[in-house]
C-alpha positions in Angstrom: 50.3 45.8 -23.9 48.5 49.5 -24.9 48.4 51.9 -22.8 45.1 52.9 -21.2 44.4 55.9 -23.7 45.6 53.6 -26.7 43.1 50.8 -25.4 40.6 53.0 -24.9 41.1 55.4 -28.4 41.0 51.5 -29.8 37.7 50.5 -28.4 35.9 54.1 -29.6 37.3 53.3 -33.3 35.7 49.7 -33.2 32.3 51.6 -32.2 32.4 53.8 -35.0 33.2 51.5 -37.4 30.3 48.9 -36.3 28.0 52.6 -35.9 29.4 53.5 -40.1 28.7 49.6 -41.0 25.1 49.5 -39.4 23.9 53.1 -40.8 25.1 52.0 -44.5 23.0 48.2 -44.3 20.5 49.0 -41.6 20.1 53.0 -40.8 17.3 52.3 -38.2 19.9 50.1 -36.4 22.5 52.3 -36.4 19.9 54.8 -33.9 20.5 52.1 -30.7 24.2 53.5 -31.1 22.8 56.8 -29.3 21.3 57.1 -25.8 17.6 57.7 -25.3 17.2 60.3 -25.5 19.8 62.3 -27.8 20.8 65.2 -29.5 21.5 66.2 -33.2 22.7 69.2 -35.0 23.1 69.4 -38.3 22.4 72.2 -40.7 20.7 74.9 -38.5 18.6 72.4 -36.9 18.7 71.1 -33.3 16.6 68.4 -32.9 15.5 66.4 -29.4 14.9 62.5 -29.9 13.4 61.2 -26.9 13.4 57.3 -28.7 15.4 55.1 -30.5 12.6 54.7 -33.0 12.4 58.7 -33.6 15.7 58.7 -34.5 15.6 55.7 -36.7 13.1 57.3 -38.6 15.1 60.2 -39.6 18.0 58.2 -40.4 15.8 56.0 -42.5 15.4 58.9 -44.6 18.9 60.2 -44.4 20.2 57.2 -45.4 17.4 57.2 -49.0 18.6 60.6 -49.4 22.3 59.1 -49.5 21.5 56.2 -51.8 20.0 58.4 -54.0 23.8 60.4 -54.7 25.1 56.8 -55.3 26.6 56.3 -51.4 26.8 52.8 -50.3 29.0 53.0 -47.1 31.5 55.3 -45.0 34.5 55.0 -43.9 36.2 57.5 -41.4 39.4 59.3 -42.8 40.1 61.4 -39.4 39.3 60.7 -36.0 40.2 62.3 -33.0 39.4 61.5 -28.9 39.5 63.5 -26.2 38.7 61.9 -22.9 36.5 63.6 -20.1 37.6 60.5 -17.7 36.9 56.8 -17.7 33.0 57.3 -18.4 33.5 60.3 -21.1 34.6 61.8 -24.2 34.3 63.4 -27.2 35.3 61.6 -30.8 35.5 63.8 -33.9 35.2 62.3 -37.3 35.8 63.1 -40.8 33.5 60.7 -42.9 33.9 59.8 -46.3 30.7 58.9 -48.2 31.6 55.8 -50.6 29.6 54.7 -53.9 30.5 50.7 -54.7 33.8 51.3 -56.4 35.2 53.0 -53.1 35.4 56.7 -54.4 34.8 59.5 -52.2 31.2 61.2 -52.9 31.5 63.9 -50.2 32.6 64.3 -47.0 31.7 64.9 -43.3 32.6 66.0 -40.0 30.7 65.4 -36.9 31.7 65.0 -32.8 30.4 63.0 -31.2 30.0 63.2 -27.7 29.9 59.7 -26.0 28.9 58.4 -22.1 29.6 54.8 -21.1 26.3 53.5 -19.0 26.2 50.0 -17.9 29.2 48.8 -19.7 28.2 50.4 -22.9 29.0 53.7 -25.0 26.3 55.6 -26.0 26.0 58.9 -28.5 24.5 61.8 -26.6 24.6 64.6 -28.8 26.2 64.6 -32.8 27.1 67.7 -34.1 27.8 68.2 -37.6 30.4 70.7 -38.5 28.6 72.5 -41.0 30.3 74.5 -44.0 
């Protein structure tokens, strides 16, 4: 049987991997992965969505801008946990950004920093690690 941490590291992998399939086939799906409301920050900008639906849109428009280099779908080539407690944590993870015949287009980092409400993760705030 896994230890706690090892269950626990498990069940944040599965998220993120159900969070990577969902933004690749349906990006405004992918937003109900983050609490309402959330923060991003990526590129200079800090942004506020107090909806599911604002957040949607922008990754609606993310995920155009992403087609339109050839990506298809991501897969996560680092991840890292650190707890903050049964309830908490932070996950960082190193995204690759795939075209159909699985190469690498670019790459990503972001942390995430996750609550569990009601039985269920949720993103708070992403942070991309910018170059």
């Amino acid at each position: 049987m896994p230890d706690g941490r090892a269950a626990l590291e498990a069940e944040i992998k599965s998220l993120f991997k159900a969070y990577g399939n969902e933004f690749a086939r349906r990006p405004a799906v992918a937003a109900t992965f983050y609490a309402e409301p959330c923060i991003t920050a990526r590129a200079g900008v800090v942004r506020l969505h107090t909806s599911h639906a604002e957040l949607a849109a922008l990754f609606v428009e993310l995920a155009k801008q992403y087609r339109d280099r050839g990506y298809t779908h991501t897969d996560y080539v680092s991840f890292d946990w650190q707890s903050f407690g049964a309830n908490g944590g932070l996950a960082t993870l190193r995204w690759a950004y795939k075209d159909p015949q699985e190469r690498a287009l670019w790459h990503s980092t972001y942390a995430y920093n996750l609550y569990k409400r009601d039985g269920a993760w949720k993103i708070l705030m992403q942070t991309m690690h910018d170059a």
